[in-house]
C-alpha positions in Angstrom: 38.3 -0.7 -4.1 36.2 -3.9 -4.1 36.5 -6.8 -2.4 37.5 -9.7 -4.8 37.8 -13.1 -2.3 40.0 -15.7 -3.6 38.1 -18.6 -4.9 38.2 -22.3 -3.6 38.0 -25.1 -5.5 35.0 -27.6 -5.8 34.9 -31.2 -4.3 35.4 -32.7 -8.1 38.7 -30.2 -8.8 40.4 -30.7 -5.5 40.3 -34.9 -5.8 41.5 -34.3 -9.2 43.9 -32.3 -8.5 44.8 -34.5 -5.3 44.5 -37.5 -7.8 47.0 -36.4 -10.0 49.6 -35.9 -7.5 49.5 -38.9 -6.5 49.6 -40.8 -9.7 52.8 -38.7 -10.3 54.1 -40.9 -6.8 52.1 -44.2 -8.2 54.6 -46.6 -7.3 55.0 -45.3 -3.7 51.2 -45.3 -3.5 51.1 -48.9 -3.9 53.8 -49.8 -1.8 52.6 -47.8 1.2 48.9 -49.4 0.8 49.8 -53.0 0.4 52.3 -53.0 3.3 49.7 -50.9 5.8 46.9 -53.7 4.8 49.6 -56.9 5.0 50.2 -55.3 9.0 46.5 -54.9 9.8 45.8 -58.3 8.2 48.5 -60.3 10.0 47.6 -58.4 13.5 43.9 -60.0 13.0 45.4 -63.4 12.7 45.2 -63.0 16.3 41.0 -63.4 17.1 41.6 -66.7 15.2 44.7 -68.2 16.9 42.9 -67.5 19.9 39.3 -69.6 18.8 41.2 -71.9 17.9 43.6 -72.2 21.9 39.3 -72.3 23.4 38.6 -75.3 21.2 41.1 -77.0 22.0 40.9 -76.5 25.3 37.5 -77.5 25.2 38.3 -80.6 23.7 41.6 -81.0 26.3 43.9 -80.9 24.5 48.0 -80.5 25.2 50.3 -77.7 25.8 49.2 -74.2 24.3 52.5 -73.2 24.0 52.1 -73.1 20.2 49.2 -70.8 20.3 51.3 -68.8 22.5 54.2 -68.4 20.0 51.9 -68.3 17.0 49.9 -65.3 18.5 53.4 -63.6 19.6 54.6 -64.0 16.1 51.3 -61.9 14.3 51.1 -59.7 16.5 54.9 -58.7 15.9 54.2 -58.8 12.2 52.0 -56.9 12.3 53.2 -54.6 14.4 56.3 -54.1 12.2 54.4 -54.0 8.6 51.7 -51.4 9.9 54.7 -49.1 10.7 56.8 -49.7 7.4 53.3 -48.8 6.1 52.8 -45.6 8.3 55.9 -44.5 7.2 55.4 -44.7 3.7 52.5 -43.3 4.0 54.2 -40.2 5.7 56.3 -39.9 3.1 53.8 -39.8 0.4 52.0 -37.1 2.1 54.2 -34.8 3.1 55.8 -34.9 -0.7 52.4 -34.5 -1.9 51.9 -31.8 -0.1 55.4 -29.8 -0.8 54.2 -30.3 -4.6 51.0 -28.9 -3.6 52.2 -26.1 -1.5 54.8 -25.0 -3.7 52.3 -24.7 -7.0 49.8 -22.5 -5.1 52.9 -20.4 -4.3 54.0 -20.1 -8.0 50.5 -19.2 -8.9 50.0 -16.8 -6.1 54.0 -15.2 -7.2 52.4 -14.9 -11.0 49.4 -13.3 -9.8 49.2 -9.4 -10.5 49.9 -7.7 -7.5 46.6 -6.0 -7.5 44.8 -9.0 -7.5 46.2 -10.3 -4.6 45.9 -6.7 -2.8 42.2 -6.7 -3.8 41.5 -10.4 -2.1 43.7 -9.2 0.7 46.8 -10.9 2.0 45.6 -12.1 5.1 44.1 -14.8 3.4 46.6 -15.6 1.2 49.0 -16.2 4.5 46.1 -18.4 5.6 46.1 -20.7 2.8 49.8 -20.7 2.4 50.6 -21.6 5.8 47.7 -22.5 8.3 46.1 -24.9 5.7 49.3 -26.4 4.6 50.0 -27.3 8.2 46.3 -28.3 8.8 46.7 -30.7 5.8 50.5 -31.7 6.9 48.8 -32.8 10.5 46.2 -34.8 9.6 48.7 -36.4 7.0 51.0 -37.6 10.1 48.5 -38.8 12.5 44.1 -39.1 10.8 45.3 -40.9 7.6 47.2 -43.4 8.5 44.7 -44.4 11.4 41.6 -43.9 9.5 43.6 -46.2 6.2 44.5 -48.6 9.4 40.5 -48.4 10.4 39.4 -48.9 7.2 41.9 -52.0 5.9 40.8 -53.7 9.9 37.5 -52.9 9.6 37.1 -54.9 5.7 39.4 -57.9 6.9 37.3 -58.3 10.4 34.1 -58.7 8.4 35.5 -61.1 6.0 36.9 -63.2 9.2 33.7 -63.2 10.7 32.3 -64.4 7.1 34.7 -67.0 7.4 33.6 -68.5 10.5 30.1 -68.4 9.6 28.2 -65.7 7.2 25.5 -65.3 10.3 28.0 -63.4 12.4 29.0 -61.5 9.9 25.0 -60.7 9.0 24.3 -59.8 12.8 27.2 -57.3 13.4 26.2 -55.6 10.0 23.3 -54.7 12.2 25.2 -51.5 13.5 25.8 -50.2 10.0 22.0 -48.1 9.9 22.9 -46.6 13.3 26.5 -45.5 12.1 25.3 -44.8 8.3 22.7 -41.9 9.9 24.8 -40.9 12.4 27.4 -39.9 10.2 25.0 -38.4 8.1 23.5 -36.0 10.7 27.3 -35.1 11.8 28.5 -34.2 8.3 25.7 -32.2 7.6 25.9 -30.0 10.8 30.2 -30.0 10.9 30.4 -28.9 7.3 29.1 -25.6 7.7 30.8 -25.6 10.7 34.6 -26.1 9.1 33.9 -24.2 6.2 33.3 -21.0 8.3 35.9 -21.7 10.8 38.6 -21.4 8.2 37.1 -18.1 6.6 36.7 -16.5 9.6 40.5 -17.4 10.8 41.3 -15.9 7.3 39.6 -12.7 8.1 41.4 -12.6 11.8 44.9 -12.9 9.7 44.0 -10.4 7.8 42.5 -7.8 10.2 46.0 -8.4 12.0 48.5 -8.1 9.1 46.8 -4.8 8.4 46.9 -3.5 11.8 50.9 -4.6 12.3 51.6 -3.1 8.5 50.3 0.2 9.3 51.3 0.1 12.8 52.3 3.8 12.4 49.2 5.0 10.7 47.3 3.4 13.4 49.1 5.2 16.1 48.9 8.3 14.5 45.0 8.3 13.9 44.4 7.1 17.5 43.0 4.0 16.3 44.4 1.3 17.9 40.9 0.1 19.9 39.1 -0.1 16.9 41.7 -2.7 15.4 41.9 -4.3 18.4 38.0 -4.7 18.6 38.2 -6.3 15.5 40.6 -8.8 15.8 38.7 -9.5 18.9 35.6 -10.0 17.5 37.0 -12.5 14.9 39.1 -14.5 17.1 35.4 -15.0 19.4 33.8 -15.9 16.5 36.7 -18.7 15.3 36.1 -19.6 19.3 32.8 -20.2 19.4 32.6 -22.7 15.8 35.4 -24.6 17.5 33.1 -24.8 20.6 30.2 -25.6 18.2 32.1 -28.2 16.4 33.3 -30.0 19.7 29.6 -30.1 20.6 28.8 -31.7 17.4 31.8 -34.2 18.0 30.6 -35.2 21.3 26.8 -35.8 20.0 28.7 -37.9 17.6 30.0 -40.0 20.2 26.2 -40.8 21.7 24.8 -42.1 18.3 28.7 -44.5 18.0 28.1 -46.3 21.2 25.1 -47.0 20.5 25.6 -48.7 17.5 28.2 -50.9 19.0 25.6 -52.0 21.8 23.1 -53.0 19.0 26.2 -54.9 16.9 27.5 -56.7 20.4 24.6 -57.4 21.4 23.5 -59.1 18.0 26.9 -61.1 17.7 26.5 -62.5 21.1 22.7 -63.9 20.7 23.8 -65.1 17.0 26.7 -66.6 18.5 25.0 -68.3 21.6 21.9 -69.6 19.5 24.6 -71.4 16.9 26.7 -73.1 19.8 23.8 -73.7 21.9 22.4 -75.7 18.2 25.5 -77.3 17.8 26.4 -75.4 14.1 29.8 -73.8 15.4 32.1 -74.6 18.2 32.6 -72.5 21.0 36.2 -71.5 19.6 34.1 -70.1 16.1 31.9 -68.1 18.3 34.8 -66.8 20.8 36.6 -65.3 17.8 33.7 -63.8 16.1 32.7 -61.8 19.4 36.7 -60.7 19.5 36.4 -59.7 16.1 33.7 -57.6 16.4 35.1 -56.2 19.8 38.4 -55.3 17.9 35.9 -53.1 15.4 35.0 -50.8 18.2 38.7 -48.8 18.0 38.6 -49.1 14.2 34.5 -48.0 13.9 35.4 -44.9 16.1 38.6 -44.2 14.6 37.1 -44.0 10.9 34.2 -41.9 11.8 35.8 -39.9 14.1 38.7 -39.0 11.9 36.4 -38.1 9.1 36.3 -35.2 11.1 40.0 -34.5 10.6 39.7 -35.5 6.8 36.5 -33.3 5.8 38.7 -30.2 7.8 42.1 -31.3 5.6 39.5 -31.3 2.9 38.8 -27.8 3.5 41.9 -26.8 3.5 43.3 -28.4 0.2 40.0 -27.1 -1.2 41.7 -23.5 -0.5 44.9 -24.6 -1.7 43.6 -25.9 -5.2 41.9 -22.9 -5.2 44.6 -20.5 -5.4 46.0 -23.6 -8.0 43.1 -22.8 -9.9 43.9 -18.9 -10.4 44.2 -17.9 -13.8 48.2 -17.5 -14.6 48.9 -14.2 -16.9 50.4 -15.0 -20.0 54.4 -14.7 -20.3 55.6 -11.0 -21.6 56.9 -10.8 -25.1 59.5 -8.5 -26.6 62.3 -5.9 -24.8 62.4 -5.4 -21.4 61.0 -2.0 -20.8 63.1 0.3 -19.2 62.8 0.8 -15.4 63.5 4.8 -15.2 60.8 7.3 -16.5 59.3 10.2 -15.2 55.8 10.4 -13.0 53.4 12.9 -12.8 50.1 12.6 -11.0 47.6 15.4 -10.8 44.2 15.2 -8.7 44.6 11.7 -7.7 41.6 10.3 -5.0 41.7 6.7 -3.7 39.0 4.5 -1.3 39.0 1.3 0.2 35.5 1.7 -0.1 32.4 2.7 -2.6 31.1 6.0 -1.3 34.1 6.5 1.3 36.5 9.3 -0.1 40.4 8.1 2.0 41.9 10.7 -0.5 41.4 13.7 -2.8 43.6 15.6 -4.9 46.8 14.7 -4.5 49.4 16.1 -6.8 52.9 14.7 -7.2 55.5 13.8 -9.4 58.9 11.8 -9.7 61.7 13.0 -11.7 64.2 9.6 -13.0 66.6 8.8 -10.5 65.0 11.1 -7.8 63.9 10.4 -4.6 61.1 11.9 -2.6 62.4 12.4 1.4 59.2 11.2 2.5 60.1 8.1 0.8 63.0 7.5 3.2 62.6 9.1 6.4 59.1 10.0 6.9 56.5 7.7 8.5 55.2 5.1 6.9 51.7 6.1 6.2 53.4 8.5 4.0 55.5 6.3 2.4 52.5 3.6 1.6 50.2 6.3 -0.4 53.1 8.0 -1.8 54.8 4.8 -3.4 51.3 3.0 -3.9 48.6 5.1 -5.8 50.6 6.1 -8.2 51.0 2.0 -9.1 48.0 1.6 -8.7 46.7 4.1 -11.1 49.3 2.7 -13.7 47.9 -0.9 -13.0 44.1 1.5 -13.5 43.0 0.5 -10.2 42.8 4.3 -8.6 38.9 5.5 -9.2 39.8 8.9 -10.3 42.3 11.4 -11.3 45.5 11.4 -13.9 48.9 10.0 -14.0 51.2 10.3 -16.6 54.7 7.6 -16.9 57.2 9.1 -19.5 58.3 5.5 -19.2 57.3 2.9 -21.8 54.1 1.2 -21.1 55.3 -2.4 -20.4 56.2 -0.6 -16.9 52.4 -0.6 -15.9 52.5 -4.8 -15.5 56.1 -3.9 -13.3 55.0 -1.5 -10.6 57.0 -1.8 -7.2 54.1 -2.1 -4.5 56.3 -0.3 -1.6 55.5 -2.3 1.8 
C-alpha cells in the first residue's frame, strides 16, 4: 500500500480561508480592533503628560498634582480598553477556530476510509488536535500582544512625529537592523517549524500503531523495534526544538542591537535640538520615553512572529485537510447491509515488494459470525475484518472477493478497529 500524505494548504489558501472566517464575524472584528487600539492609544498619553510635568517644572511652575491625576487617569484607561479589547479578541479566536476545527473534521468524517488509512491516522490526530491547540494558544496569549505591539508601535512613531518629525527620523534608524534580522530569522525558523510539526506527526503515528496492534506486537516479539522508533522521532522533534531556541536566542543579539543604534540616535537628535533651542526639554524627554516604551513592543512583535509563523503552520495543516476533495452525496436506495463474502487467494503489503500475506481464503455466510472475530486476538480480528474491505473498496494488490450483496456496499465497508 502506498503512502499518500495528506496535503497542506498554501500561504494564499490558508489567509483566504482564514479571511473568510472572519468576515463571517465582521462586526466583532471591528469592535475588538478599535477598542485594543483606543487602550494602547490612551496608555501612550502618558510620555506626553509627562514632557509636558518637565517643562513646567523647568519653567517653575505650581503644583503637579494635575499631571499626577491626568497620568493616573490614561493609564487606567488604558488599562481597561486594552483588556475589553483582549477579550474580544479571545473570543473571536477561539470561535474562529471551533468553525475551523469543526470543517476539517466534517471533511476528514466524508473522506473514504481508505484514504485516510493510506495517509495514516497519526497525522490526522495531529492536525485535529495538537494544531488546533497550537493555534488555540497563540490565539490567547501571541495575538493579542503582537496586535497590542503593533497598534503601540504606529501610535509611538506618530507621537514622536508630533513633537518634531527629527525624532521620529532618528529612531527609524533601527528599522534596517530589525528589517534584516527578521529576515535571516525567518528564513532559518521556517524550515525549522515546518519539520517540527511533520516529524511530531510521524511520532503520533508510529505510537497509535504500536498501542492499536498492541497484541500483534507482543505476539511477534517486537516491541524494541517500536519502541526504537518512537524514540528516534521524539529525538528528532527534540533536537528542531533545540535548533529553533538557538535560532530565537541569535534573534535576540541582532534586537538589542537595534535598540542601542535607535536610543542612541534619539538622544543625540534630541540633545542637538534643545542644546539649539528648537524644542524644549519637555519635547525631548517625551520623545526618548517614547522610544524607550518601543523596546517591549519592538521585541514583542518580532518575537511573537515566532509564535504566529508556528500557528501558521498549523492552520496551514488544518485548511489542508479543508481543502480535501469531499465525495459526492449517494443517490438512489440504500443498499442492503447483509450479503454473502467469499474471498479466495487474497495477499496484502504495507509495502511494494514486501509480501505481509498470501493466500488467504475465507468466507462469510449473512448473519454469521466468524469466532475469531469475537474471541481471538486481535491481529486476527484486524486482517480478518479488514482485507476483505479493502479489496471491496479495490485496495488489496491481488487475489478475488466476491459480495453477493449489492454493490453500493463497496462505498460502506466497516473498517473493524
Amino acid at each position: 500500500m502506498t503512502e499518500e500524505k495528506l496535503p497542506i494548504a498554501s500561504g494564499r489558501d490558508t489567509a483566504r480561508g482564514l479571511l473568510a472566517a472572519l468576515g463571517r464575524r465582521r462586526g466583532l472584528t471591528i469592535m475588538a480592533l478599535v477598542t485594543l487600539c483606543a487602550g494602547v492609544g490612551a496608555a501612550l498619553v502618558a510620555p506626553w503628560i509627562i514632557g509636558l510635568m518637565v517643562d513646567d517644572i523647568t519653567r517653575g511652575g505650581g503644583s503637579l498634582l494635575p499631571y499626577g491625576l491626568a497620568l493616573v487617569g490614561s493609564l487606567t484607561v488604558g488599562a481597561a480598553l486594552t483588556w475589553a479589547g483582549r477579550v474580544l479578541l479571545a473570543r473571536l479566536g477561539q470561535g474562529t477556530i471551533r468553525e475551523v476545527r469543526e470543517a476539517a473534521f466534517r471533511t476528514a468524517l466524508a473522506q473514504p476510509t481508505a484514504r485516510i488509512e493510506a495517509a495514516g491516522t497519526g497525522d490526522l490526530v495531529a492536525r485535529l488536535s495538537g494544531d488546533v491547540r497550537a493555534v488555540g494558544q497563540v490565539v490567547e496569549e501571541a495575538l493579542p500582544a503582537f496586535l497590542a505591539a503593533l497598534f503601540g508601535i504606529v501610535l509611538s512613531l506618530a507621537g514622536m512625529g508630533l513633537l518634531d518629525g527629527r525624532f521620529a527620523l532618528a529612531a527609524l534608524l533601527a528599522v534596517p537592523v530589525q528589517y534584516f534580522s527578521l529576515r535571516w530569522f525567518l528564513r532559518r525558523s521556517a524550515p525549522v517549524y515546518r519539520r517540527h510539526r511533520a516529524v511530531v506527526a510521524e511520532r503520533g503515528q508510529r505510537t497509535i500503531e504500536a498501542v492499536r496492534g498492541v497484541d500483534t506486537v507482543l505476539a511477534l516479539r517486537t516491541e524494541e523495534q517500536h519502541l526504537e522508533r518512537i524514540a528516534e522521532a521524539s529525538e528528532q522533534a527534540i533536537g528542531l526544538e533545540v535548533r529553533a531556541t538557538k535560532v530565537r536566542n541569535d534573534f535576540n543579539v541582532f534586537l538589542n542591537g537595534a535598540e542601542l543604534v535607535g536610543l542612541s540616535a534619539v538622544l543625540v537628535v534630541g540633545y542637538f535640538l534643545v542644546a539649539d533651542g528648537q524644542v524644549g526639554l519637555g519635547a525631548a524627554t517625551a520623545a526618548a520615553l517614547y522610544f524607550l516604551g518601543l523596546f517591549g513592543p519592538m521585541g514583542t512583535l518580532l518575537f511573537r512572529i515566532d509564535e504566529l509563523q508556528d500557528a501558521g503552520a498549523s492552520l496551514a495543516r488544518l485548511f489542508g485537510v479543508i481543502g480535501l476533495p469531499k465525495p459526492a452525496p449517494r443517490e438512489g436506495v440504500a443498499a442492503p447491509r447483509r450479503g454473502a463474502i467469499d474471498v479466495q487467494d487474497l495477499g496484502f503489503a504495507h509495502r511494494p515488494g514486501q509480501r505481509d500475506l498470501d493466500a488467504v481464503s475465507m468466507s462469510a455466510e449473512p448473519g454469521r459470525r466468524s469466532p475469531s472475530s469475537v474471541r481471538a486476538a486481535r491481529a486476527r480480528r484486524l486482517w480478518r475484518g479488514c482485507l476483505p474491505a479493502l479489496c471491496l473498496m479495490r485496495r488489496a494488490p491481488c487475489g478475488t472477493t466476491r459480495s453477493t450483496s449489492r454493490p453500493g456496499i463497496r462505498t460502506t465497508c466497516a473498517m473493524p478497529w
